[in-house]
N, CA and C atoms as an extended XYZ file, in Angstrom:
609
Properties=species:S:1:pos:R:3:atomname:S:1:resname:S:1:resid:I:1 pbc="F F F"
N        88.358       62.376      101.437 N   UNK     1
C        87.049       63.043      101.320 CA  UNK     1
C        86.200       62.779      102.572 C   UNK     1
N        86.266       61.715      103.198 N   UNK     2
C        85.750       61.109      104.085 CA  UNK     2
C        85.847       61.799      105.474 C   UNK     2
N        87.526       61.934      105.659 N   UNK     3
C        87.700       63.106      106.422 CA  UNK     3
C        87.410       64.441      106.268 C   UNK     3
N        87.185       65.129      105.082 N   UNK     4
C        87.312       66.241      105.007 CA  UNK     4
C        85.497       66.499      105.593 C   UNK     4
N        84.719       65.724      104.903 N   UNK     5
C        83.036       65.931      105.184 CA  UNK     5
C        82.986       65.246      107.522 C   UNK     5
N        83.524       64.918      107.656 N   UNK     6
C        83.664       64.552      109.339 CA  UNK     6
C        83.951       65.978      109.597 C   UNK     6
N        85.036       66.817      109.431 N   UNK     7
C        85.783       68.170      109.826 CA  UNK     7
C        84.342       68.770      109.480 C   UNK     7
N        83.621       68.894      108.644 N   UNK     8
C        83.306       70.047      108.177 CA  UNK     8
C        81.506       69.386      109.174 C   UNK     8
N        81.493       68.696      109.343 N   UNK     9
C        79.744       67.952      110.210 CA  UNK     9
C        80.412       68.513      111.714 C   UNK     9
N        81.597       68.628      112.314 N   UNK    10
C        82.132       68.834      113.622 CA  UNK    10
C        82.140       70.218      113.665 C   UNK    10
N        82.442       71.035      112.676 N   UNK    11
C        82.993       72.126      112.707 CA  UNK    11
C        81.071       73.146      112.848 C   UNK    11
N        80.519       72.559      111.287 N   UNK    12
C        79.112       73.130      111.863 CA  UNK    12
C        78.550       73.250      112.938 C   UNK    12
N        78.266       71.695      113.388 N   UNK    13
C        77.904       71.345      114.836 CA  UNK    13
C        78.436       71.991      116.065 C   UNK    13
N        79.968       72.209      115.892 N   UNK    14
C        80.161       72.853      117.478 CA  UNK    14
C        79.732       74.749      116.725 C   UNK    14
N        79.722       75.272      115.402 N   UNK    15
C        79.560       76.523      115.877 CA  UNK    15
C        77.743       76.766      115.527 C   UNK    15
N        77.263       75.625      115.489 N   UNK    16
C        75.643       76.182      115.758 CA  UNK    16
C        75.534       75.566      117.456 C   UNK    16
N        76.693       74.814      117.809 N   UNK    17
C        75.794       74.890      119.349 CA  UNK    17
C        76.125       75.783      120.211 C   UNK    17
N        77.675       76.465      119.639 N   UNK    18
C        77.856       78.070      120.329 CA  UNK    18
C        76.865       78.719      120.338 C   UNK    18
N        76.288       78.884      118.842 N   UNK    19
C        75.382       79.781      118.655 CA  UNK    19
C        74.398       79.701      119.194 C   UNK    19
N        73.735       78.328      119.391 N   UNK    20
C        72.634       78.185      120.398 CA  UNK    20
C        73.018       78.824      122.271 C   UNK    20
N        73.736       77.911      122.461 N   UNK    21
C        74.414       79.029      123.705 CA  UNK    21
C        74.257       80.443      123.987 C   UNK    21
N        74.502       81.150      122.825 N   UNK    22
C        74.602       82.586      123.086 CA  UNK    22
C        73.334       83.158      122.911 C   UNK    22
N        72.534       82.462      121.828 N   UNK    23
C        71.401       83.269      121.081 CA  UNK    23
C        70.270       83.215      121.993 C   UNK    23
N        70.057       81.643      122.508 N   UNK    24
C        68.941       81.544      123.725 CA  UNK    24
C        69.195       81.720      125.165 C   UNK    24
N        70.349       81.274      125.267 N   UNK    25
C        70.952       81.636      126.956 CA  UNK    25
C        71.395       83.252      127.456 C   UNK    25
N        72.269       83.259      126.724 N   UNK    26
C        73.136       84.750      127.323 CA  UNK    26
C        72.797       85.758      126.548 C   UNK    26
N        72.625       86.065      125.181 N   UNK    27
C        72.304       87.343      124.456 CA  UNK    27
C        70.875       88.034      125.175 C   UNK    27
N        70.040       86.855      125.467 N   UNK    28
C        68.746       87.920      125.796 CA  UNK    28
C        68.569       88.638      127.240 C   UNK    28
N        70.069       87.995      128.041 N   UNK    29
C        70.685       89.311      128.964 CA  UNK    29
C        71.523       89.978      128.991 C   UNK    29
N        71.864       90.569      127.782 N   UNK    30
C        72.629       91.388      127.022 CA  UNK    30
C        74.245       90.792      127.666 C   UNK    30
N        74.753       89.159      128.172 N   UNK    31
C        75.519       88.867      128.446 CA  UNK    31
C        76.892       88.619      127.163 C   UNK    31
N        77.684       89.095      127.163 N   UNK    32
C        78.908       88.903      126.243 CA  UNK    32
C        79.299       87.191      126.387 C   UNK    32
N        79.314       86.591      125.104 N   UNK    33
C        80.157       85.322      125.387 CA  UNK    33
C        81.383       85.660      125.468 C   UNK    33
N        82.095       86.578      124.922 N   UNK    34
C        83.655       86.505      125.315 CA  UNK    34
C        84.286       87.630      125.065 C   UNK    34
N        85.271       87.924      124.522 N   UNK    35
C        86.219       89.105      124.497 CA  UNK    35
C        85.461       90.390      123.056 C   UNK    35
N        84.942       89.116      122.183 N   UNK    36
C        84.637       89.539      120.676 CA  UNK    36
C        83.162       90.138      121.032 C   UNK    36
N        82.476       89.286      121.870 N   UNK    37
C        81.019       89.942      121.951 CA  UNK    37
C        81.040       91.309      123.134 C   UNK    37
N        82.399       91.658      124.096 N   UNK    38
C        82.348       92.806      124.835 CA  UNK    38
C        82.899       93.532      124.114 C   UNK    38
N        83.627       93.515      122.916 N   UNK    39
C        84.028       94.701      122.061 CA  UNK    39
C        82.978       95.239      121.535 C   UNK    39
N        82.138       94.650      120.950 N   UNK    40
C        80.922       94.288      120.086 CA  UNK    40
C        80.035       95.335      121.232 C   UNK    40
N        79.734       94.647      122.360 N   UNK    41
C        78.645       96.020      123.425 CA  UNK    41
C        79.421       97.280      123.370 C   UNK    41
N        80.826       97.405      123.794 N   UNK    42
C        81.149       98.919      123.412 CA  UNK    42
C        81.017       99.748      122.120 C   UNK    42
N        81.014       98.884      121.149 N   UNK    43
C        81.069       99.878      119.952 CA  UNK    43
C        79.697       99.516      119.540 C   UNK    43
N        78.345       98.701      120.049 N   UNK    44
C        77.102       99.410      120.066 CA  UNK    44
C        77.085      100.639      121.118 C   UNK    44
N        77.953      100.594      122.470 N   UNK    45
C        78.051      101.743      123.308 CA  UNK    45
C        77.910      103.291      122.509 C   UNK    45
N        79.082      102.877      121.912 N   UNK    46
C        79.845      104.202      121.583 CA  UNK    46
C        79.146      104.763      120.474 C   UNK    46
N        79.317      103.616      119.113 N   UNK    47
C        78.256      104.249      118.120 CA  UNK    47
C        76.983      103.576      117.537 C   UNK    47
N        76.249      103.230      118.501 N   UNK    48
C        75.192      102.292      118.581 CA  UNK    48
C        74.860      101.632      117.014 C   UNK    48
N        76.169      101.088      116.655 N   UNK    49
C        76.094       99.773      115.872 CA  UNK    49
C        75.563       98.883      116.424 C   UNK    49
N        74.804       98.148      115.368 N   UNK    50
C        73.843       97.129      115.292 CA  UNK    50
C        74.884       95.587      116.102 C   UNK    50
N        74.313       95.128      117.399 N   UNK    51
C        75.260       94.342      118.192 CA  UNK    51
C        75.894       93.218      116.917 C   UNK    51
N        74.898       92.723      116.451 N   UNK    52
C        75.266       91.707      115.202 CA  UNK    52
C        76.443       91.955      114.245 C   UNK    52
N        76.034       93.340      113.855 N   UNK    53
C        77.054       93.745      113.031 CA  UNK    53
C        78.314       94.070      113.573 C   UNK    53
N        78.121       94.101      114.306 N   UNK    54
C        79.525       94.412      115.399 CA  UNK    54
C        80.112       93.464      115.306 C   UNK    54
N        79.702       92.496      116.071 N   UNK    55
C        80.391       91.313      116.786 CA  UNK    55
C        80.967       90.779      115.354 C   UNK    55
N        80.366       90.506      114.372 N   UNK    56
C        81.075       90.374      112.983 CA  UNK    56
C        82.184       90.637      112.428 C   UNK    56
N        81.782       92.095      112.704 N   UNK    57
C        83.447       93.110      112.467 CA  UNK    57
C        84.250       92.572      113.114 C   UNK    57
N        84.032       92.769      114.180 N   UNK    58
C        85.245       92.230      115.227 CA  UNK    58
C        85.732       91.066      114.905 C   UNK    58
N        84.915       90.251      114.341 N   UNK    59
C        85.629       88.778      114.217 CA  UNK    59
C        86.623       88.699      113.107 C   UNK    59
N        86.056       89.667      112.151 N   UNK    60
C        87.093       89.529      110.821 CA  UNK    60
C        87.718       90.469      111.429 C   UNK    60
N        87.780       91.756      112.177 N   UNK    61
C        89.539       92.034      112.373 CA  UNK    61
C        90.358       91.310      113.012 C   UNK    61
N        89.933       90.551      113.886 N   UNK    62
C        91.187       89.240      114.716 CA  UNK    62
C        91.102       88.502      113.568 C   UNK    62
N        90.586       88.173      112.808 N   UNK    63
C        90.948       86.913      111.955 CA  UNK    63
C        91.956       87.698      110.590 C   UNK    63
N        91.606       88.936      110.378 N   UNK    64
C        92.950       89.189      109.330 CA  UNK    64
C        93.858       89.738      110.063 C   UNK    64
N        94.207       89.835      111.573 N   UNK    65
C        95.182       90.632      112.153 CA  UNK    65
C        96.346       88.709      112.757 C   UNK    65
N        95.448       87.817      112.459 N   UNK    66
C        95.944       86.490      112.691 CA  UNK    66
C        96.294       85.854      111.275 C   UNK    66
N        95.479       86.350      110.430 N   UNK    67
C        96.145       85.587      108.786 CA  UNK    67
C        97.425       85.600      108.299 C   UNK    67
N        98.435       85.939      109.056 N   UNK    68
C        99.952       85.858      108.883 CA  UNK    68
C       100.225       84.683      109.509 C   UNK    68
N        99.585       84.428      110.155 N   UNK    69
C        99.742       82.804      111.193 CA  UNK    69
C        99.115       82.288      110.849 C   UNK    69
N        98.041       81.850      110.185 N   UNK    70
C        97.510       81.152      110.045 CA  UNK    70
C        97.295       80.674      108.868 C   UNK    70
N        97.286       79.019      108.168 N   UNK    71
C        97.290       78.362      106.611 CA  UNK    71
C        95.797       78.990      106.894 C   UNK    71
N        95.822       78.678      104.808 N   UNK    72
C        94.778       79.416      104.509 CA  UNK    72
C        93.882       78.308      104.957 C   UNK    72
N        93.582       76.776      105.200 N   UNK    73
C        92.714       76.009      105.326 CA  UNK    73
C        92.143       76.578      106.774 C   UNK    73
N        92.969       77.178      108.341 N   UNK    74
C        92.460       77.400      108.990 CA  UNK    74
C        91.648       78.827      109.108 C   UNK    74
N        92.222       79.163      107.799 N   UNK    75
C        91.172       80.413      107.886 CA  UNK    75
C        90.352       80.483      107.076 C   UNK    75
N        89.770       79.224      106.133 N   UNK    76
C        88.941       79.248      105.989 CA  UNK    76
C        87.942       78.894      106.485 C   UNK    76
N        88.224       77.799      107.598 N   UNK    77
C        87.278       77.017      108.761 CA  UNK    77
C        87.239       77.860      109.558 C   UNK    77
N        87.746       79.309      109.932 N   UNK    78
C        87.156       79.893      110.765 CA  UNK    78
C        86.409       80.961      110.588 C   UNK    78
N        86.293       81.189      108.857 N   UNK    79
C        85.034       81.672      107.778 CA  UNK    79
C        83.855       80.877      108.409 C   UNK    79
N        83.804       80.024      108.248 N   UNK    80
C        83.127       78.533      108.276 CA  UNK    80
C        82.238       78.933      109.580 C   UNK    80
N        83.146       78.851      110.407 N   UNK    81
C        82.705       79.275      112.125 CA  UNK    81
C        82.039       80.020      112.509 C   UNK    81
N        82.412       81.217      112.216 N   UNK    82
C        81.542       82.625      112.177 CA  UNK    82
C        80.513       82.721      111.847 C   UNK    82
N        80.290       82.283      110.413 N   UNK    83
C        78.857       82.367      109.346 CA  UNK    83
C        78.143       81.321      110.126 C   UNK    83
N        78.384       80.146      110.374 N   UNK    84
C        77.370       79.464      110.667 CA  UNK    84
C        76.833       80.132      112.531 C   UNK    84
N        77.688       79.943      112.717 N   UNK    85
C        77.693       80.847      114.357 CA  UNK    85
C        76.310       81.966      114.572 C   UNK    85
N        76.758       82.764      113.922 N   UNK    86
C        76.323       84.178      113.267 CA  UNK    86
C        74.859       84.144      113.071 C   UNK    86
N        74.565       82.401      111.797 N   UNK    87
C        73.628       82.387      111.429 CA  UNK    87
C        72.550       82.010      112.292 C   UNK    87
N        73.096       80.666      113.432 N   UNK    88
C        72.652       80.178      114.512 CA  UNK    88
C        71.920       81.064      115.456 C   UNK    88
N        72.864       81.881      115.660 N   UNK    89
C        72.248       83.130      117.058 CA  UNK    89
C        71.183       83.569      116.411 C   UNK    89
N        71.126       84.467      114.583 N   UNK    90
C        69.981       84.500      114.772 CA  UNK    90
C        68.846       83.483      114.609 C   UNK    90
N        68.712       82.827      114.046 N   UNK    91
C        67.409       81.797      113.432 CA  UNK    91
C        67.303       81.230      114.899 C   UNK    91
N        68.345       80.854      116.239 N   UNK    92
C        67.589       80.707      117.423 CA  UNK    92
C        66.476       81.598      117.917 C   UNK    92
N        67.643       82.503      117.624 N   UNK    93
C        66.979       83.740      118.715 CA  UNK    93
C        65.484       84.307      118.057 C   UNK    93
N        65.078       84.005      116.677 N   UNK    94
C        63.752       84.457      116.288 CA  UNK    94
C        62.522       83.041      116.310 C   UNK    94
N        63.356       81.591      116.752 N   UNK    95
C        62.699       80.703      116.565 CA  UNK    95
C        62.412       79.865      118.021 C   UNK    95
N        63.579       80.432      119.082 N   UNK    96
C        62.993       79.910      120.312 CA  UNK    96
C        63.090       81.547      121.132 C   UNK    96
N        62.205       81.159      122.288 N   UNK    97
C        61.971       81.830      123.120 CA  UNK    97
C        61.336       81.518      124.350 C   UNK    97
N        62.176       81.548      125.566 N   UNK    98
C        61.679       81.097      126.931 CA  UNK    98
C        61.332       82.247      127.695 C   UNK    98
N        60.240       82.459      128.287 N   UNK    99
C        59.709       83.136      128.952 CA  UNK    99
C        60.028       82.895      130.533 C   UNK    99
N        60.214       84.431      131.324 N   UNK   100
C        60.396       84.010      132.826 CA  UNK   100
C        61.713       83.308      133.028 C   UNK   100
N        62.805       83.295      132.319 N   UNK   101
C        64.013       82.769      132.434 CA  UNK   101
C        64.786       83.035      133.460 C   UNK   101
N        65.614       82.352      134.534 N   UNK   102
C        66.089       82.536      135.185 CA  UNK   102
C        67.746       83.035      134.764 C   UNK   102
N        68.327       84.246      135.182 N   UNK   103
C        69.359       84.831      134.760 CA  UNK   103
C        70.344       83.531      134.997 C   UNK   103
N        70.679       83.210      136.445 N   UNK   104
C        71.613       82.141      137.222 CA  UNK   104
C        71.396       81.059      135.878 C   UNK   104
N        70.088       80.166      135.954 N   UNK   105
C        70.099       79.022      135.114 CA  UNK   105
C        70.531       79.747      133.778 C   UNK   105
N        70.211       80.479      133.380 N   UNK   106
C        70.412       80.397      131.969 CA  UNK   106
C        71.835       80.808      131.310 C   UNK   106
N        72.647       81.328      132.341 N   UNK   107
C        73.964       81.717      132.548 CA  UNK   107
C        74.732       80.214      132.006 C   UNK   107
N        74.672       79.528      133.390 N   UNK   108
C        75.270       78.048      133.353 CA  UNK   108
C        75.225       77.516      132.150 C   UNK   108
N        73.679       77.075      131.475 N   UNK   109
C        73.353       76.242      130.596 CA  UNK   109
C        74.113       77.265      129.387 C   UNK   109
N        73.823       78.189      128.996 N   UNK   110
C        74.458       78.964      128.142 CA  UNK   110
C        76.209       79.011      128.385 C   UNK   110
N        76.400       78.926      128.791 N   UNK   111
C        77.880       78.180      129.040 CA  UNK   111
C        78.627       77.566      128.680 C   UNK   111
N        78.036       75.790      129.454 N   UNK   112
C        77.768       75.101      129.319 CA  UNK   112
C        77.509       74.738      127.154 C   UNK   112
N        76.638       74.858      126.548 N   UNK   113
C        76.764       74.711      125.532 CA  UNK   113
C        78.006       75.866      124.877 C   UNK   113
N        78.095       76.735      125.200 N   UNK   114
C        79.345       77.641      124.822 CA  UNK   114
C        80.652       76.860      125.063 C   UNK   114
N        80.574       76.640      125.376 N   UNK   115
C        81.750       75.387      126.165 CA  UNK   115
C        81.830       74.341      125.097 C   UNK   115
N        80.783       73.724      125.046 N   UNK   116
C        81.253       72.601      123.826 CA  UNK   116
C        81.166       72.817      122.855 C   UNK   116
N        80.387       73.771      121.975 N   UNK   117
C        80.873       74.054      121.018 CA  UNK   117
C        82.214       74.804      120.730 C   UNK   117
N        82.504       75.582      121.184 N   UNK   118
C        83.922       76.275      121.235 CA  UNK   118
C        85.033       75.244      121.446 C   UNK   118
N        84.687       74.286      122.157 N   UNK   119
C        85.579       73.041      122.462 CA  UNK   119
C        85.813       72.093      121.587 C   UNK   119
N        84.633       71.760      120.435 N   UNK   120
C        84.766       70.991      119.563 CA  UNK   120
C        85.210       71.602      118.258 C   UNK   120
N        85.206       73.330      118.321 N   UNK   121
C        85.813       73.747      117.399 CA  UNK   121
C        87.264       73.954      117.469 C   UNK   121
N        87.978       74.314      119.111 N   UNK   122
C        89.353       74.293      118.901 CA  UNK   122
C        89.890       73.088      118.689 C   UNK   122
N        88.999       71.909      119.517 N   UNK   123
C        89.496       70.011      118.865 CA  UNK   123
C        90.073       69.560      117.588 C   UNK   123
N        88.959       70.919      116.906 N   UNK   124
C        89.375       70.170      115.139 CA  UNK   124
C        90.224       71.305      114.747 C   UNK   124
N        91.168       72.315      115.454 N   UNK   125
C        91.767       73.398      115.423 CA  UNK   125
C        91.712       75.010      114.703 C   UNK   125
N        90.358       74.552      114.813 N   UNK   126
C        89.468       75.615      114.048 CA  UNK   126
C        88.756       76.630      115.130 C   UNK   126
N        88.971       78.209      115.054 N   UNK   127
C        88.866       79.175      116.008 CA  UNK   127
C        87.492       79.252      116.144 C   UNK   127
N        87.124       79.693      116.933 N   UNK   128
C        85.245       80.445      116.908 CA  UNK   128
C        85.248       81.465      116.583 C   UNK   128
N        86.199       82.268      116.185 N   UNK   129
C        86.725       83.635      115.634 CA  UNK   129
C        86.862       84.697      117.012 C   UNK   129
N        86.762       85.766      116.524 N   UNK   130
C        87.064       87.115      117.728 CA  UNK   130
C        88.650       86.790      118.554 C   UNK   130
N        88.512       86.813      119.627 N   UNK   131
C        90.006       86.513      120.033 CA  UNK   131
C        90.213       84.815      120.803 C   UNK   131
N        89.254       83.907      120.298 N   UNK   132
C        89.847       82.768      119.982 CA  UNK   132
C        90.616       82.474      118.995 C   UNK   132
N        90.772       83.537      118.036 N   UNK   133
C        91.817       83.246      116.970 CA  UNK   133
C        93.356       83.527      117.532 C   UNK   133
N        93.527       84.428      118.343 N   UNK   134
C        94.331       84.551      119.198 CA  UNK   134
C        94.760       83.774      120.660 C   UNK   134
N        93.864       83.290      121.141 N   UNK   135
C        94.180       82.025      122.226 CA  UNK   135
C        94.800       81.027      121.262 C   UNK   135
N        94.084       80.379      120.448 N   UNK   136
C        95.007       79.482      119.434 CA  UNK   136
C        96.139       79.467      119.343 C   UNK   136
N        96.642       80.527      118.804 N   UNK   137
C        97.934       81.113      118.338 CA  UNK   137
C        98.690       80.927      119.257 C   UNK   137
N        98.261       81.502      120.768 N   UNK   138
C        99.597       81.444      121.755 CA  UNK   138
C        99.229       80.133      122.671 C   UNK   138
N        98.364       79.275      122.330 N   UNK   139
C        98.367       77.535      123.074 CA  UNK   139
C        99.500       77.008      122.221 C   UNK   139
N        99.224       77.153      120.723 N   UNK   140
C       100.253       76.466      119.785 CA  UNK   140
C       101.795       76.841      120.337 C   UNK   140
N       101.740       78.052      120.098 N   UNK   141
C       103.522       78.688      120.909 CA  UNK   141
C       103.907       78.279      122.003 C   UNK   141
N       103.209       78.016      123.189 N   UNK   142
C       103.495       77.853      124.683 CA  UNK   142
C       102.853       76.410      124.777 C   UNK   142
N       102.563       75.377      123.953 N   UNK   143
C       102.086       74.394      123.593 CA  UNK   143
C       101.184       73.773      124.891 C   UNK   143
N        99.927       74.963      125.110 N   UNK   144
C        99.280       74.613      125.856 CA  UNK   144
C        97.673       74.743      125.810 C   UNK   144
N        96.899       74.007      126.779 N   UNK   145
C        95.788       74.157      126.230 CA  UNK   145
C        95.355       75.645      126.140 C   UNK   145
N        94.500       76.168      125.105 N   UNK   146
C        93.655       77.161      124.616 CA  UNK   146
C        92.852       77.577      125.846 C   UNK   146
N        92.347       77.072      126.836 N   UNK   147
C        91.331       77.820      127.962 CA  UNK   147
C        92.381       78.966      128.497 C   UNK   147
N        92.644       78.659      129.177 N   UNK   148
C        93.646       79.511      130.121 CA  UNK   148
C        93.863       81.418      129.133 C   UNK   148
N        94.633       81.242      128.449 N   UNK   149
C        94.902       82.246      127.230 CA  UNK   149
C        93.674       83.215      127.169 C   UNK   149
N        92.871       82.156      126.758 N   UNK   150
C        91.301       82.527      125.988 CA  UNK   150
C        90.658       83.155      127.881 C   UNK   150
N        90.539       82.895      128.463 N   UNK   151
C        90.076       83.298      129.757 CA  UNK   151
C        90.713       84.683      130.263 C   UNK   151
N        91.829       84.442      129.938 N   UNK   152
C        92.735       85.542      130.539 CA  UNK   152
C        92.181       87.258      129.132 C   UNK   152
N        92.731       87.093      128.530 N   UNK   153
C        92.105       88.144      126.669 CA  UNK   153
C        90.539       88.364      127.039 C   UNK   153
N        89.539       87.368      127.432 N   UNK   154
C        88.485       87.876      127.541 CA  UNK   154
C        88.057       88.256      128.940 C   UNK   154
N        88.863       87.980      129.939 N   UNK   155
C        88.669       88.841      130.848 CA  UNK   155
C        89.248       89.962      131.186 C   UNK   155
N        90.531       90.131      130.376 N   UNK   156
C        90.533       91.763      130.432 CA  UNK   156
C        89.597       92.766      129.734 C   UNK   156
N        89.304       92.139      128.520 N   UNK   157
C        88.240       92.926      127.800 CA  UNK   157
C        86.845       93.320      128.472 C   UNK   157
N        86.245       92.326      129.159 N   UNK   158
C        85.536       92.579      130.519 CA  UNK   158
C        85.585       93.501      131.181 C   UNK   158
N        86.716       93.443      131.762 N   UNK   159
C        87.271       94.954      132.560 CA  UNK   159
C        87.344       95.657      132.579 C   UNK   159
N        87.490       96.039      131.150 N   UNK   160
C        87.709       97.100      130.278 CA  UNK   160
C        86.194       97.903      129.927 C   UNK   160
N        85.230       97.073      129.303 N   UNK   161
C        83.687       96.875      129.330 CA  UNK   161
C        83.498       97.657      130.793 C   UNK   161
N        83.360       96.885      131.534 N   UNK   162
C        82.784       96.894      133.069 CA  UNK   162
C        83.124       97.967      133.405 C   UNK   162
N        83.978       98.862      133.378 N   UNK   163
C        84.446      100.131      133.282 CA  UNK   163
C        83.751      101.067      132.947 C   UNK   163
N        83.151      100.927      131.874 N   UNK   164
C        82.517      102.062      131.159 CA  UNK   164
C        80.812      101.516      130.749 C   UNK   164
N        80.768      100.742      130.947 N   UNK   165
C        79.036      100.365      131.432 CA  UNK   165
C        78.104      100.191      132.512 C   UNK   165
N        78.755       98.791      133.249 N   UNK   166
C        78.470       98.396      134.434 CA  UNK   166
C        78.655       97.054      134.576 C   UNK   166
N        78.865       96.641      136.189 N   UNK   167
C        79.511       95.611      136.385 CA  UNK   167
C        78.585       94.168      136.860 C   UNK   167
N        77.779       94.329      136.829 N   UNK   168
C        76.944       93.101      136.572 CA  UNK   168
C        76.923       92.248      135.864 C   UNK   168
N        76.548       92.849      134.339 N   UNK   169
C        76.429       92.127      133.402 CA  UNK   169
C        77.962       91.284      133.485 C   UNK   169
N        78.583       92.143      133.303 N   UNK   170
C        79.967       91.871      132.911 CA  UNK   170
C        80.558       90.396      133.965 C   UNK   170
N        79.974       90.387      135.331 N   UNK   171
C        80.523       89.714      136.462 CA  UNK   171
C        79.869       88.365      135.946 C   UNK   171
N        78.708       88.812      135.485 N   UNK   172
C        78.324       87.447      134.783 CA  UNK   172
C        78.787       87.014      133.535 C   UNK   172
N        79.419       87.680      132.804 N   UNK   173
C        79.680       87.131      131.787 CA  UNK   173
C        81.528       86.693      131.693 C   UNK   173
N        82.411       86.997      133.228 N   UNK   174
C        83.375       86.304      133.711 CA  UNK   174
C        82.731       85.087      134.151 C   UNK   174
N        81.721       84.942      134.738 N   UNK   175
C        81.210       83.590      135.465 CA  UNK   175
C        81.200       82.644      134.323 C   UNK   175
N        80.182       83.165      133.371 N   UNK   176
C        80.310       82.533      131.901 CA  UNK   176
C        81.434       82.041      131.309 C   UNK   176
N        82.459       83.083      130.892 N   UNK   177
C        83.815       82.547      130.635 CA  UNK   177
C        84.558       81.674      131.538 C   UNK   177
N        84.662       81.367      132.837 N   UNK   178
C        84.891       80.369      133.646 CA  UNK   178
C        84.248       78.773      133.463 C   UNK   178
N        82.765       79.168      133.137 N   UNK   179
C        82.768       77.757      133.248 CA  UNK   179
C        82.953       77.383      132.020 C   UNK   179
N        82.698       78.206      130.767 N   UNK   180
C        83.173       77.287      129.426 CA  UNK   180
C        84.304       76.964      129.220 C   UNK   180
N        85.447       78.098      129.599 N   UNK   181
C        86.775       77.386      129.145 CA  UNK   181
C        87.123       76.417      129.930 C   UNK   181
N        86.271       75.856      131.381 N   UNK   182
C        86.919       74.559      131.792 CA  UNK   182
C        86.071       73.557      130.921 C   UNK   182
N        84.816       73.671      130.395 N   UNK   183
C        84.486       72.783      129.303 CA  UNK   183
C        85.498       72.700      128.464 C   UNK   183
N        85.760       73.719      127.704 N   UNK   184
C        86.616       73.598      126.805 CA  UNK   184
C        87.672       72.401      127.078 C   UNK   184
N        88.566       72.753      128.078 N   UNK   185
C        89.794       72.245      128.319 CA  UNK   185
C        89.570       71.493      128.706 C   UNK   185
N        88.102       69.896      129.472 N   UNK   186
C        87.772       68.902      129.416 CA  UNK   186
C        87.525       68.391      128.240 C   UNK   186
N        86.952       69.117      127.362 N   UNK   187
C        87.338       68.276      126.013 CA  UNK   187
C        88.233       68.123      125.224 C   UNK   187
N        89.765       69.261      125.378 N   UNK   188
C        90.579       68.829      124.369 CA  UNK   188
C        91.302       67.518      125.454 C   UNK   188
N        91.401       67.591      126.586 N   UNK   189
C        92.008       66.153      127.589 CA  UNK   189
C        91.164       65.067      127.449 C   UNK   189
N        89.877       65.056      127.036 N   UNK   190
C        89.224       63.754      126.766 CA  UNK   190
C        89.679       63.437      125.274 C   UNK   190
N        89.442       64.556      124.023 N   UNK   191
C        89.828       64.414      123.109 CA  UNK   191
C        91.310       64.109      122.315 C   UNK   191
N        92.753       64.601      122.632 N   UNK   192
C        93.532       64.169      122.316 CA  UNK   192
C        94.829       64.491      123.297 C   UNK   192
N        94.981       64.259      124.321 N   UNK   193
C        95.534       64.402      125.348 CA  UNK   193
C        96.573       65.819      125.333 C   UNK   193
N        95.456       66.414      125.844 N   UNK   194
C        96.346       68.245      125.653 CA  UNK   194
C        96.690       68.596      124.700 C   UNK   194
N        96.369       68.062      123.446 N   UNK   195
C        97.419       68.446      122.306 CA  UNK   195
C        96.185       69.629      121.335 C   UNK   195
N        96.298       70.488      120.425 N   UNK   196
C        95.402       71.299      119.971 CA  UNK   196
C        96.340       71.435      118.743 C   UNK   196
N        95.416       71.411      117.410 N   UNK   197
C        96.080       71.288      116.751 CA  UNK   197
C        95.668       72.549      115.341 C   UNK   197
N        97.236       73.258      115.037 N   UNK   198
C        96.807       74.393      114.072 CA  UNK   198
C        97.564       74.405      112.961 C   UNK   198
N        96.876       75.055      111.581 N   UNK   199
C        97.995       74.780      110.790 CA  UNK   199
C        98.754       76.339      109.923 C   UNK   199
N       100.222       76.302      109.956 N   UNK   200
C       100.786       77.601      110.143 CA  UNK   200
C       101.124       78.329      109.237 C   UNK   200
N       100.962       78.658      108.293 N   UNK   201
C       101.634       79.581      106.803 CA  UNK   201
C       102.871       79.425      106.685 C   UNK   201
N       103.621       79.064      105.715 N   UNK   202
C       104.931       79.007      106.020 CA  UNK   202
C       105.522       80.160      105.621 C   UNK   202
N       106.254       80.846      105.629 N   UNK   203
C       107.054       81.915      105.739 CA  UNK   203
C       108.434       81.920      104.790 C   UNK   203
């Protein structure tokens, strides 16, 4: 029990400090944290769905297009992830507000906390949802750390974005994905020496 309430204080904690990340740093320059939030700007693009509701969707289709791989305990912690995530961005985003923000600083620092929370959620092998449910999947297979994967999926989606919007935002929100997944991947090497850990449905 002891363990199970530790998982579940780690698991909150890293996805309200994503959420802080995104909600005060990068959302209020319409910056994507990752692959799930540039799907999320195109299909407000296309059919100006509500960004929130988007990015949502998106998360539950990678997460039931991954529920063949994944025990049901990790998909329920990455229920877990989302909602609190979700809930974070907004109750930041209506409860702080910095004025005169610098794009550069607020990039980094938004990052930067994107970084550790996302980091302390793949630690306890629990996704942030969107297509970290998919970096997971192929670190476990190629038994390597989760940045790399996760960098590569959300920067094509970028590309893809950047294409049909514009390339600013987007250049920043590769800058973004650069510096979190090397957060990331400093904390699973401080945390359990390269190892990431998931659990698999058996078949």
């Amino acid at each position: 029990m002891g363990r199970f309430w530790k998982k579940n204080g780690l698991v909150v904690s890293g996805a309200a400090i994503q959420g802080f990340g995104m909600g005060v740093f990068l959302f209020p320059h319409a910056i994507p944290s990752g692959g799930a939030g540039g799907l999320a700007v195109l299909l407000n693009y296309w059919f100006h769905l509500n960004t929130g509701f988007a990015l949502w969707m998106v998360n539950l289709i990678m997460l039931l297009l991954a529920v063949n791989y994944l025990g049901s305990s990790s998909t329920i912690w990455t229920i877990v992830s989302i909602t609190v995530t979700s809930l974070s961005i907004y109750l930041f985003q209506t409860l702080i507000h910095i004025p005169d923000s610098n794009v550069l600083v607020d990039v980094c620092l938004g990052s930067i906390f994107l970084g550790v929370g996302v980091g302390i959620l793949l630690r306890e092998g629990v996704s942030n949802g969107g297509v970290g449910v998919i970096a997971l999947i192929i670190s476990q297979a190629r038994n390597t750390l989760p940045g790399k994967p996760l960098f590569l999926i959300n920067g094509s989606i970028f590309i893809l974005t950047a294409s049909i919007i514009k390339w600013e935002i987007i250049l920043q929100a590769l800058f973004s994905q650069f510096v979190s997944t090397l957060i990331v991947d400093l904390l699973g090497k401080i945390h359990n020496d390269h190892s990431y850990s998931i659990t698999w449905r058996k078949k």
